[in-house]
N, C-alpha and C positions, 0 to 999 in steps of 0.2 A: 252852636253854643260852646262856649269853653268854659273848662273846671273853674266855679268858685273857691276861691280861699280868701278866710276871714281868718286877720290875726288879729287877734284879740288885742281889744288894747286900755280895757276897763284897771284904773289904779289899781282895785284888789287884787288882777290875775298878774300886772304886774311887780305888787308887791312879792305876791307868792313864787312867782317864776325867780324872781332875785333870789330867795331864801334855797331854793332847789339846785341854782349857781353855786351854790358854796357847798364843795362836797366834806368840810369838816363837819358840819351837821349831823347829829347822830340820826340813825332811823327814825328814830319817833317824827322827828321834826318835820322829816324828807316825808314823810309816810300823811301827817299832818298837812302840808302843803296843797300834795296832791289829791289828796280828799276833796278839799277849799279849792283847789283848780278846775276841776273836777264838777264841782255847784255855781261855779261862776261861769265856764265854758258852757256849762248848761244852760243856766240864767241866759249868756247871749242867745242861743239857738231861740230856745224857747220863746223870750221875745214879741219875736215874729212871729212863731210855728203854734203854736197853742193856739187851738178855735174855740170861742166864746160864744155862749148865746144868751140872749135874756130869757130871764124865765120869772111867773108872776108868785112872788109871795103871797099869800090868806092878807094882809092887812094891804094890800092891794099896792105893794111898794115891786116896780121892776128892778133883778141887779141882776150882774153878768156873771154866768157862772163857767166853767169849762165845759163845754158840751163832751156829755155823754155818747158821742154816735164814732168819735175817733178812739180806737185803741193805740196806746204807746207802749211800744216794746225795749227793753235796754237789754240791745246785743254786748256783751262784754268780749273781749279778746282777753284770753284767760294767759299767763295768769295775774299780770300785771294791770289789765284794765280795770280790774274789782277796787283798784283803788280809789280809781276816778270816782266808778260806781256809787261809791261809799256819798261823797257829795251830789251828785246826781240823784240820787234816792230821795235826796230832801228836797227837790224841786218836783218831781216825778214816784210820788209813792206808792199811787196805785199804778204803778207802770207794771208788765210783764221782764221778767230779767226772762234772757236768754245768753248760753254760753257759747262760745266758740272754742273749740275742744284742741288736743296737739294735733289732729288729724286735718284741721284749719273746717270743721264742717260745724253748725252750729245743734246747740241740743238743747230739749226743752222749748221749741218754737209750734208754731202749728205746719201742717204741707199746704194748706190753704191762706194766703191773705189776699183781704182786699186795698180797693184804695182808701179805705178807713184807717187803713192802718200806716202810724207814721213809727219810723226805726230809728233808733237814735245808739249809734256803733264806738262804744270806747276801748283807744290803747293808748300807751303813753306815748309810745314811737310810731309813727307809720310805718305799717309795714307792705308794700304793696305785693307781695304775692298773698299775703293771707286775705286780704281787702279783696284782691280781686276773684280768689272762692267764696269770701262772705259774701261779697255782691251778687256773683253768679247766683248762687244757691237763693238767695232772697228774690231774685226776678222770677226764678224758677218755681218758686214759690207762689207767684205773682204780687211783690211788690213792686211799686211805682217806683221810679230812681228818684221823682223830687219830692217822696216821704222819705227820703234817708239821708240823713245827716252824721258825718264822722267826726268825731273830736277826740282831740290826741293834742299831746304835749308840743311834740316837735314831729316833722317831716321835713324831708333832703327834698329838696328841686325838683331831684331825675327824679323820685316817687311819684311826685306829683307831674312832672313829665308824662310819664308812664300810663299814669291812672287816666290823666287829662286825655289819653289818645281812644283809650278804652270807656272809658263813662264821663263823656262830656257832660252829662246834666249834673256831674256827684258834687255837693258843698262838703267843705270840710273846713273845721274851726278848728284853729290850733295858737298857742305862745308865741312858737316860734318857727320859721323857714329856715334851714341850713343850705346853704350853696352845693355843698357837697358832703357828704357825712364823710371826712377822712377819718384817722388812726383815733386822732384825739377825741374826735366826738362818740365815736363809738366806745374808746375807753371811758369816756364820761357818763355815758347810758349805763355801761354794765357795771363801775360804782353804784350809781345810781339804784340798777334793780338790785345787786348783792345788799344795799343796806337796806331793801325795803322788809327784808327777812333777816337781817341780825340780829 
């Protein structure tokens, strides 16, 4: 099996991705985006990934609700994934957040999962050594690799190279693929995070 990747390609997430191009954009705007990217990267996951079941109302009508028997967790990659989060929330609100700390280990999680349990892991950047402690530690855990889904803004190739040699089952939904993260794109990321706190 080899790494899926899903680039997003829903109008809204492209409208937003455009707005997030344009680094004259003050913070608010940039911060606003990713929020809205953030609920719509979701919206795709979720989609698919959310389990329904019927269940009987008293006036004897059946509707499909989310089954209760799956827990959903939101890993956040601190400190810039809180953003995504922020939209995320509104799709997933009784979800458990959980954080991934500068130490790349995650806090607030249980040492027990099952396969009930789906992870839904937000950064803006890929970063694949931090991914590949968060994934360790969550197997270790005993989560399942196809409960866990990553969404992030952008990822470089060789990350996903990399990750793909290491967890062929992992999906990750992102904006956008870069070929290679040279000088520019990286100077474009850290605008990017410096106005998210201006």
């Amino acid at each position: 099996m080899q790494i899926q990747i899903n680039v997003a390609s829903h109008p809204l997430i492209q409208h937003w991705s455009g707005i997030l191009e344009n680094n004259n954009n003050p913070g608010t705007i940039l911060r606003t985006a990713c929020s809205e990217l953030g609920k719509w990267i979701t919206y795709e996951i979720m989609r698919e990934w959310l389990v329904t079941e019927t269940v009987s109302v008293k006036d004897s009508k059946a509707i499909n609700l989310i089954s209760n028997r799956y827990k959903y967790i939101i890993v956040i990659v601190m400190p810039y994934g809180f953003i995504l989060a922020e939209g995320a929330r509104a799709l997933l609100p009784t979800a458990n957040i959980a954080l991934v700390n500068y130490n790349n280990s995650i806090d607030n999680i249980s040492d027990k999962l099952d396969s009930f349990t789906k992870i839904l892991i937000l950064d803006l950047f890929l970063d694949e050594i931090i991914m590949t402690s968060v994934l360790k530690e969550l197997i270790n855990k005993g989560v399942i690799l196809n409960n866990v889904k990553i969404a992030c803004l952008e990822c470089g190739s060789s990350q996903l190279n990399q990750l793909g040699q290491k967890w062929s089952a992992l999906e990750i939904y992102t904006t956008k693929v870069n070929g290679l993260l040279d000088s520019s794109e990286a100077a474009k990321e850290q605008i990017l995070k410096d106005k998210f706190f201006a």
